[in-house]
C-alpha positions as CSV (number, residue, x, y, z in Angstrom):
1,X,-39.2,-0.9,26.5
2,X,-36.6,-3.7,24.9
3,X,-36.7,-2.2,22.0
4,X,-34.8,1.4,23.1
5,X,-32.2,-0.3,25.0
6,X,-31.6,-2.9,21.4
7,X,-31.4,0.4,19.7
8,X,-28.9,1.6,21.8
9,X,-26.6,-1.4,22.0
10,X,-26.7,-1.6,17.8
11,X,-25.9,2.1,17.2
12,X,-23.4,1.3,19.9
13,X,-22.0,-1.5,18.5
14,X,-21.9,-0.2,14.4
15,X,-20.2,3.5,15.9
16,X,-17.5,1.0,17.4
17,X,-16.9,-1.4,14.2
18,X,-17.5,1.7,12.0
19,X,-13.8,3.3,14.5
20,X,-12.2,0.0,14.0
21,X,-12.5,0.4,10.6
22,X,-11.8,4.4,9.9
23,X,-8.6,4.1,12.4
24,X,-7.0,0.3,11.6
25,X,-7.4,1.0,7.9
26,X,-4.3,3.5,7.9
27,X,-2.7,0.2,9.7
28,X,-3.6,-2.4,7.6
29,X,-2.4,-0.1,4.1
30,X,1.1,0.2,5.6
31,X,1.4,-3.1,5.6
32,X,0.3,-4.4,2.5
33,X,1.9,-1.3,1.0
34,X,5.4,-2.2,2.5
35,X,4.9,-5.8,1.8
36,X,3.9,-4.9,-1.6
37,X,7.3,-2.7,-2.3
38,X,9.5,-5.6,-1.3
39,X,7.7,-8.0,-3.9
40,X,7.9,-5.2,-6.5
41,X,11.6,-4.9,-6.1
42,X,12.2,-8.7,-5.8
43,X,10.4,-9.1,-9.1
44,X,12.3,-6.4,-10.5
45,X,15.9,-7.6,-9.7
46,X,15.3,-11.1,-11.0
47,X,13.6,-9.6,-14.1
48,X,17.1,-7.5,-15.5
49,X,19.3,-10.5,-13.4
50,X,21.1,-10.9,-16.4
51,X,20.5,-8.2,-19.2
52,X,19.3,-5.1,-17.7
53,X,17.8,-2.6,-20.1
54,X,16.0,0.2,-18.5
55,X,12.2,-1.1,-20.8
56,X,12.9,-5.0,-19.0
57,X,13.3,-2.7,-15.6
58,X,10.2,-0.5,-15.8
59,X,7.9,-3.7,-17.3
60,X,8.7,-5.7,-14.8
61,X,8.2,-3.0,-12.2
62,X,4.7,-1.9,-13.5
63,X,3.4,-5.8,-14.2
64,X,3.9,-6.8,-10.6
65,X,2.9,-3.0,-9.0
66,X,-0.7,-4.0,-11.3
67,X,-0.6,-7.9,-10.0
68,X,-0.1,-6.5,-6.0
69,X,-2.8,-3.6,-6.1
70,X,-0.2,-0.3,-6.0
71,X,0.4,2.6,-7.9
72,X,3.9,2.7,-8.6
73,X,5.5,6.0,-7.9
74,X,9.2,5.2,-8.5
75,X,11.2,2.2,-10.0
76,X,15.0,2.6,-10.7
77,X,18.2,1.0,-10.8
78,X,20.5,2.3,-8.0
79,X,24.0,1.6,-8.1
80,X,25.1,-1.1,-10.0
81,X,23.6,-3.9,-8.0
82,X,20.0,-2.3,-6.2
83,X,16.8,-1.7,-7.7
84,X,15.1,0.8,-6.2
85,X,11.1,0.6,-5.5
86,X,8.6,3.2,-4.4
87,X,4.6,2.0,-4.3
88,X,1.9,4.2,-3.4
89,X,-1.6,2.6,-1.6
90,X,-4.9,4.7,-0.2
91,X,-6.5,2.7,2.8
92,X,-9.8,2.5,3.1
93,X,-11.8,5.9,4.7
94,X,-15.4,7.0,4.5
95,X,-14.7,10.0,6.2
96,X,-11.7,10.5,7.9
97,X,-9.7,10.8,4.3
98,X,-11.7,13.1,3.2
99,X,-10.6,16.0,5.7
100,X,-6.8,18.0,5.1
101,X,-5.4,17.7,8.3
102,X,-5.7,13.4,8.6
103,X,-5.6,13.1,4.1
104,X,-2.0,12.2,4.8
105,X,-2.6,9.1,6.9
106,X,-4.7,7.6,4.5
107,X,-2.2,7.9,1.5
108,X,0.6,5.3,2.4
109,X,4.0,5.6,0.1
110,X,6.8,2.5,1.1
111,X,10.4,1.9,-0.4
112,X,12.2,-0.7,-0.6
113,X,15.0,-2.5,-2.5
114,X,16.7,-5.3,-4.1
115,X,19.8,-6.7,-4.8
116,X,20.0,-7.4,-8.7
117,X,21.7,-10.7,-8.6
């Protein structure tokens, strides 16, 4: 008799934290993606601050992508005084990721940029 409606209440409760997780993951990747961009392309500026060579540039840009958890999809000198950063993160999914029409959700891409001091 207790035991069907504990059964119920703990399905009940894992279906909700199992949601939580599929649909905040999405939420919680922008972020860190975005926040992750912005110290890629701080690193970057003050690496080439005062040589630039386009090796310095792309080290820099790949040492602190590695360091912050990111796949580095772009990293480029804009201008003569902007580097230009795009990262690349994949939230967390067991299943919604796995299905075409919400794959793009999952796969977060942020830009951002720097002044090169």
């Amino acid at each position: 008799m207790i035991s069907g409606w504990l059964i119920k209440i703990v399905l009940g409760i894992a279906a909700i934290g199992f949601g939580i997780i599929e649909l905040g993951s999405p939420l919680i990747a922008q972020a860190q993606a975005d926040d992750s961009a912005h110290a890629v392309a701080d690193a970057a500026g003050l690496a080439v601050q005062f040589n630039y060579t386009e090796e310095a540039l792309q080290a820099a840009c790949a040492a602190k992508a590695v360091e912050q958890e990111v796949e580095l999809v772009a990293c480029e000198l804009s201008g003569s005084n902007e580097v230009s950063v795009t990262v690349r993160k994949v939230a967390r999914s067991y299943l919604l990721k796995n299905f075409e029409q919400t794959k793009k959700y999952y796969v977060v891409e942020k830009s951002a940029t720097a002044q090169r001091i």
